[in-house]
C-alpha positions in Angstrom: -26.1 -47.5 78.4 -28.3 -50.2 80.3 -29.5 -48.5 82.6 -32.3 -49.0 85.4 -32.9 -45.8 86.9 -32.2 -43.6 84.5 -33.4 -42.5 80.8 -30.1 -41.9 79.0 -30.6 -39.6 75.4 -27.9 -38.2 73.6 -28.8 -35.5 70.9 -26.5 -33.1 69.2 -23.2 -34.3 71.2 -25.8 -32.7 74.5 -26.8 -35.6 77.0 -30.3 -35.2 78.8 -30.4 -37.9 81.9 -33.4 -38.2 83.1 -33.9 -39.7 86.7 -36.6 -42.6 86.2 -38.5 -43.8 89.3 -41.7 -41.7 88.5 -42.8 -44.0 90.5 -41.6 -42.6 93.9 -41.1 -39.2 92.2 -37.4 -40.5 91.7 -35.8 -41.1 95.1 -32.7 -42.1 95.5 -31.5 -45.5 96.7 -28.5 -47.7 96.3 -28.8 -48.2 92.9 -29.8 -44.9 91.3 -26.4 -43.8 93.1 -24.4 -46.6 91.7 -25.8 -45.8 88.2 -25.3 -42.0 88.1 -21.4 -42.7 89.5 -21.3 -45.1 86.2 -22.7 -42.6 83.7 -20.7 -39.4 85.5 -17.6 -41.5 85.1 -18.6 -42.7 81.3 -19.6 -39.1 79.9 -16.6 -37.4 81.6 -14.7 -39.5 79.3 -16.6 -39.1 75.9 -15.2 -36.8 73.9 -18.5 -36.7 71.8 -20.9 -35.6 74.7 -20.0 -31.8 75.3 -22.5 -30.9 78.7 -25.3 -32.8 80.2 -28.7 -31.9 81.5 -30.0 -33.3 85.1 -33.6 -33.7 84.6 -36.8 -36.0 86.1 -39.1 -38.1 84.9 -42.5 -36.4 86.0 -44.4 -35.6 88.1 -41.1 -34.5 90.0 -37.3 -33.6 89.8 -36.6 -35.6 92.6 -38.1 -36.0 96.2 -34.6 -36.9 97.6 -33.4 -40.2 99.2 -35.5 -43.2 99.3 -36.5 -43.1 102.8 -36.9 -46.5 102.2 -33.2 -47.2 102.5 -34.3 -46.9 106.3 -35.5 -50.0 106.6 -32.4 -52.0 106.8 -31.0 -49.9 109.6 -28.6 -46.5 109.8 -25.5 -48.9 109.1 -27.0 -50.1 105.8 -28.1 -47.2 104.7 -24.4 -45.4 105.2 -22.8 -48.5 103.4 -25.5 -48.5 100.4 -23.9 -44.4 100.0 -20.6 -45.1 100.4 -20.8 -48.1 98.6 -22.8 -46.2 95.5 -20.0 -43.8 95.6 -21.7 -40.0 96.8 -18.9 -38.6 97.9 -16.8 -39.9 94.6 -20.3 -38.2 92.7 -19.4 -34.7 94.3 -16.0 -34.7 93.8 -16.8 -35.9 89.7 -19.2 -33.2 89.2 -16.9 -30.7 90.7 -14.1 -32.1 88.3 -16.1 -32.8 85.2 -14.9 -31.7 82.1 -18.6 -30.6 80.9 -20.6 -28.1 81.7 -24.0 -29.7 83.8 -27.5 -28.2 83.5 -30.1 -28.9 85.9 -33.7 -28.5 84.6 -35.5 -28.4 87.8 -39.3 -29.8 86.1 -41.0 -30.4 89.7 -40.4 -30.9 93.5 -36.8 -30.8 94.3 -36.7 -32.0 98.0 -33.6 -33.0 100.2 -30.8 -34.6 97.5 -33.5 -33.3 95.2 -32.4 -29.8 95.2 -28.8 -30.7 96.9 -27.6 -32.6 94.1 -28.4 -29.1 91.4 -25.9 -27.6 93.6 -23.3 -29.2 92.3 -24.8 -28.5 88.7 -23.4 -25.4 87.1 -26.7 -24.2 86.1 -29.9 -24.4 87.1 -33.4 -23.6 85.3 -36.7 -24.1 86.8 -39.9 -24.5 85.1 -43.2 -22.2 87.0 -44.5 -25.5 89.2 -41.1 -26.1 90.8 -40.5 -26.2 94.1 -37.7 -26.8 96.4 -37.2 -27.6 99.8 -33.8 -28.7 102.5 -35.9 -30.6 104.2 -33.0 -32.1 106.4 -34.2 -30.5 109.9 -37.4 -31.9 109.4 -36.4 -35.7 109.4 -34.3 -34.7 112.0 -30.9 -35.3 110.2 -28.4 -32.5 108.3 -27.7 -31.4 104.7 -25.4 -33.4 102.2 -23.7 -33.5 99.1 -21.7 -30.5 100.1 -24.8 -28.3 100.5 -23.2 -27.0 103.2 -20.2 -25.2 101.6 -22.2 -24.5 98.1 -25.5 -23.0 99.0 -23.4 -20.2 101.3 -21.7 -19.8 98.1 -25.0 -19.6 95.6 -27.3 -17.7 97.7 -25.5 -16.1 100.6 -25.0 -17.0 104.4 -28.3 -15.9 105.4 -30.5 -17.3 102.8 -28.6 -20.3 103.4 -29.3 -20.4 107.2 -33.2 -19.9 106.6 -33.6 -22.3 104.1 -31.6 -24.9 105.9 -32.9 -24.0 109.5 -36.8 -24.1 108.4 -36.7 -26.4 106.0 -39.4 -24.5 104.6 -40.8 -25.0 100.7 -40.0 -22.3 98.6 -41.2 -21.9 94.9 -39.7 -21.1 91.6 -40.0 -17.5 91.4 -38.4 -17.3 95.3 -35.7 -19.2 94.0 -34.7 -16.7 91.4 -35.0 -14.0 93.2 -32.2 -15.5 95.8 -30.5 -16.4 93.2 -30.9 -20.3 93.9 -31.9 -20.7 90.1 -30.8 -18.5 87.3 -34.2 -18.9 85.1 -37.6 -19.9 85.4 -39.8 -20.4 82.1 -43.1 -21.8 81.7 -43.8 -25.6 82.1 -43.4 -26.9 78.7 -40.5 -24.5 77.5 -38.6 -26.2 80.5 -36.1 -28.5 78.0 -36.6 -26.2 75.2 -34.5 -23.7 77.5 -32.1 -26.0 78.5 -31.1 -27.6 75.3 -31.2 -23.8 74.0 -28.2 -23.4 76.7 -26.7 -26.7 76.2 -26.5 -26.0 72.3 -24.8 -22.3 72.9 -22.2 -24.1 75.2 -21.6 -26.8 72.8 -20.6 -24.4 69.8 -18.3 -22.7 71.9 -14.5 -24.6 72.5 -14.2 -26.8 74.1 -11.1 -26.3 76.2 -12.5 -23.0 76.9 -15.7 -24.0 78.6 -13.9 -26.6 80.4 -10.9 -23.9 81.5 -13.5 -21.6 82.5 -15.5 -23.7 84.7 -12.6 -24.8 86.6 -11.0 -21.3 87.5 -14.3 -20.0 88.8 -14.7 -23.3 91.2 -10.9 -23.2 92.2 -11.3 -19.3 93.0 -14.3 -20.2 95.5 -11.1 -20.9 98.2 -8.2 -19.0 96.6 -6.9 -15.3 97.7 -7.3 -11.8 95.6 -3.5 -12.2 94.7 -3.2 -16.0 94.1 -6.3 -15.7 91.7 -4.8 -12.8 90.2 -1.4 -15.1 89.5 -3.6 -17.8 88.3 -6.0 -16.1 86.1 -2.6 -15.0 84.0 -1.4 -18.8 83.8 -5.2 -19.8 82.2 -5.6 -17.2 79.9 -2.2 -18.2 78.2 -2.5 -21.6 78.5 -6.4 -20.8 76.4 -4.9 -18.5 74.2 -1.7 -21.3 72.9 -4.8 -24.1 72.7 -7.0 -21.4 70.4 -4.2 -19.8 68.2 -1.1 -21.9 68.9 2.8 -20.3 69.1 3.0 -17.5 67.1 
């Protein structure tokens, strides 16, 4: 793909994407948003690509939007992420057919660390560190931080890192639950294509099938899921062995 913002690498059917504005330790604007809707939409539908990694080009993950985007006024800014498609971004990531890794190598600030959320797992090398920093700029979380972190860490983690806005590091973050690894610096992709490739051998329709019940139980009753569960695990079983 020709692509601006983004370093796009496919090995071993795994794609790593690689936000690319080292420059401003890869905030978003306009066009890094309308890029990653373009390569979400693109991979979902690649039948060789079997799970992404969400990485950054150091020295950071991401420092978040590109305050920048200011400039032009509130009513600019709103259009440039409408326009570049966030709220289509959430509801893709929380539909894609591939499992997404993020590989947290640095700061994660604001839609730094928001946008992991969506991920379905996250690793962090020893030097990251994360921060909401929403309260601090005076404006509120996004890209459905709101319902997700509750979700990840719990109510009341949720409320003090949101609240504060305060900078937590790697080794907070796994203890909360906010990551599910950390690993030295330079064994940061290592461990992540290490995961991708384990998800990769597995079948396909069963990572996929997987990811989806445990999302769609988030908001489902005991007895619903229950009812549910029985309709997926036949429905994997016929795709794996076929009528007997």
């Amino acid at each position: 793909m020709n692509l601006e913002c983004f370093l796009y690498e496919v090995k071993d059917s795994i794609l790593v994407l690689t936000m690319n504005r080292p420059e401003v330790r890869n905030a978003w604007n306009r066009k890094m948003h309308e890029e990653y809707l373009e390569v979400l939409r693109k991979v979902n539908e690649d039948d060789s690509i079997r799970v992404m990694i969400l990485t950054g080009s150091p020295p950071a993950f991401s420092s978040g939007t590109d305050l920048k985007s200011f400039s032009e006024g509130v009513t600019s800014f709103q259009s440039s992420l409408t326009e570049g498609g966030a709220g289509a971004q959430i509801t893709l990531m929380r539909e894609f057919k591939k499992p997404l890794i993020a590989a947290i190598n640095g700061a994660a600030v604001g839609m730094g660390i928001t946008i992991t959320l969506m991920c379905d797992i996250r690793i962090a090398a020893e030097s990251a560190t994360m921060c909401f920093r929403f309260t601090h700029l005076g404006v509120v979380p996004e890209f459905a931080s709101p319902y997700m972190l509750p979700r990840i860490v719990g109510l009341g983690r949720a409320m003090d890192l949101c609240l504060t806005a305060r900078t937590i590091g790697a080794q907070e973050a796994l203890g909360m639950g906010l990551v599910t690894r950390v690993v030295p610096d330079h064994q940061l992709m290592p461990a992540a294509m290490e995961i991708a490739q384990n998800l990769a051998s597995k079948k396909e329709h069963s990572i996929r099938m997987t990811r989806d019940m445990i999302y769609r139980h988030l908001d489902t009753d005991f007895y619903e899921a229950v009812r549910r569960d029985s309709q997926y695990f036949l429905e994997a079983v016929l795709l794996a062995y076929g009528e007997k």
